[in-house]
C-alpha positions, 0 to 999 in steps of 0.5 A: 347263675340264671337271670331274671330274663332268662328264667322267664324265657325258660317259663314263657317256652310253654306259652304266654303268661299272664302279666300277674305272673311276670309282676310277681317275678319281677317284684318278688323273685328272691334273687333277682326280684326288685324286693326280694334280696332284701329292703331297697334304698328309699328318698332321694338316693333311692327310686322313689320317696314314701311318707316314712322318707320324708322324716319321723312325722308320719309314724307319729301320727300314726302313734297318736291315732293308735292311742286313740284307738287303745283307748276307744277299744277300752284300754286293753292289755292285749293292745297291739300295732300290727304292720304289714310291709313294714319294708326295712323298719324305719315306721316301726321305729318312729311309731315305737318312739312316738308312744311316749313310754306306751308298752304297746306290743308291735307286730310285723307281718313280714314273710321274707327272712331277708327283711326281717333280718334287716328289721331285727337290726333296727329295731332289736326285741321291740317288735314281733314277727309273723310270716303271713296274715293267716297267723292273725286268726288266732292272734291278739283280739285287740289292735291297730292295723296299718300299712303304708304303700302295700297293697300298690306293689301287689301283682295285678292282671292286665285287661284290655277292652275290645268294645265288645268284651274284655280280654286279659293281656299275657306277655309272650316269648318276644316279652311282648303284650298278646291278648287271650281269654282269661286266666281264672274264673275269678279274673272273669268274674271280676271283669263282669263288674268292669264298665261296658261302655269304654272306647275299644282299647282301654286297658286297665289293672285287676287287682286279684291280689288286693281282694284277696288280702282284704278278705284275710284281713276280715278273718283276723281275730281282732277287733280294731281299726286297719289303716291303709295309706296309698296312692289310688283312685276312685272309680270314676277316675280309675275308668276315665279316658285320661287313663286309657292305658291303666296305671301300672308305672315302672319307678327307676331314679325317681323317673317313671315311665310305662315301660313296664316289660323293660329292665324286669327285676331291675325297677319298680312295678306299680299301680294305683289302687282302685280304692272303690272296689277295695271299700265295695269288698271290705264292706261285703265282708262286715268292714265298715267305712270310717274314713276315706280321704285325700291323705292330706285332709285325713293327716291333717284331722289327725295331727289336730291334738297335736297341733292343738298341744304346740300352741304357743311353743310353735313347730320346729323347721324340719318338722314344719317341711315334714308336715307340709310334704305329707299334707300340702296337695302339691306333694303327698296330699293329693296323689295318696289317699287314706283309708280307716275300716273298723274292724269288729271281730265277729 
């Protein structure tokens, strides 16, 4: 049986390929990718810790703002909670069990029969599934979209500035990074929106993918708010000479590192998403900005009524650490960033 190394030896014997190429099968080979055998063992037994890890706080919050939204959307009975990346179900779960008794339909957007299977076991006939977001244009006219850590492990192109110009980074037969022109059009289109004012050298991500995704999002037929939790930057930090050499990281044992050609389909690939650009490309597409904030402060906004409803009872120790983990900035407040879009579906 071939491996991950081996196929990609067979693709590299015609030449190079762009870094996108060698992301994707590192990530989403469905043998020997990182994610594609199925869901991956997250928290502290696994490579990394998500807010869904840290406790069942998250998905309620989730739930109290997906009310909000049912309610300001005027009640609607077609009301549905869609989620893409829902990874092995645990946010379904705890979103589903925070509705109080809330008959909300929950729709998984998930293209791997391996992690709908895994989902399916956790959470049985309570939830929908459907492969992709195209199937969303003809779908329910009213919901809540929300995903958490997606578009982050999305392949990105790698681009390297020369002082003059920017060229694309390919990797070669040695696994090597080589540079050569652009591998499409619209990765050259792309890179005429990037600063022309860095020091020679700088290398940074294109995030092709992320683009894309938003653009079907837009052409979903409901109407609705979308929620998208990660960990990003804005422009200006995304280009600071602090980050010379972009934010793609490898994720292995809770260690990262940036040695992104080693142990491929073995670790996780990942980048910080460029959350300006993706607000620039929501808003050309009639997306409009609610909210966009450090997700501490945005978690924290959010958690007000029910804060607000524990007065006098006081909250629980576990709970208690789960709010401080995802709110407080020496954990997850700081380094993940929320974005809400409203979503009017002309």
């Amino acid at each position: 049986m071939s491996s991950l190394p081996q196929i990609l030896r067979e693709q590299l014997v015609t030449g190079p390929l762009p870094f996108a190429q060698v992301m994707e099968l590192a990530l989403y080979h469905p043998e020997h990718g990182y994610y594609g055998p199925g869901p991956r063992r997250i928290g502290r037994g696994g490579d990394f810790f998500t807010s869904v890890s840290v406790g069942p706080l998250f998905g309620k919050l989730l739930a109290l703002q997906a009310v909000q939204e049912w309610q300001k959307l005027g009640e609607p009975a077609d009301f549905t909670i869609i989620e893409q990346g829902a990874h092995d179900g645990q946010l379904a779960e705890d979103v589903l069990g925070a509705l109080e008794g809330r008959s909300f339909c929950y729709l998984i957007v998930e293209p791997n029969p391996r992690y709908r299977e895994a989902q399916s076991k956790r959470l049985g006939d309570r939830v929908r599934w459907v492969e992709n977001l195209a199937a969303l244009q003809t779908g329910p006219q009213h919901a809540f979209f929300l995903c958490n850590e997606l578009p982050d492990a999305f392949p990105v192109h790698l681009v390297r500035w020369k002082g003059e110009r920017w060229r694309e980074l390919y990797v070669d037969a040695a696994c090597q990074f080589v540079e050569g022109d652009f591998s499409s059009p619209e990765l050259a289109a792309e890179a005429e929106k990037l600063p022309n004012d860095l020091p020679a050298g700088h290398t940074l991500e294109i995030n092709l993918a992320m683009l894309a995704w938003i653009r079907a999002l837009a052409q979903a037929a409901f109407r609705g708010a979308l929620f998208i939790a990660d960990y990003g930057l804005d422009a200006e930090e995304f280009f600071d000479d602090s980050r010379a050499s972009g934010t793609i990281r490898r994720y292995r044992n809770h260690q990262m590192d940036g040695k992104v050609l080693e142990d491929l389909g073995e670790c996780d690939l990942t980048t910080h998403i460029h959350f300006t650009r993706l607000i620039e490309e929501a808003s050309c597409l009639g997306l409009k900005q609610r909210e966009y904030d450090l997700q501490g402060r945005l978690l924290g906004r959010m958690a007000l009524p029910w804060l607000k409803s524990l007065e006098g009872k006081g909250m629980d120790a576990a709970t208690m650490r789960q709010f401080h983990s995802l709110t407080h900035p020496a954990f997850m407040g700081r380094s993940f960033r929320c974005l809400v879009l409203d979503k009017s579906g002309e």
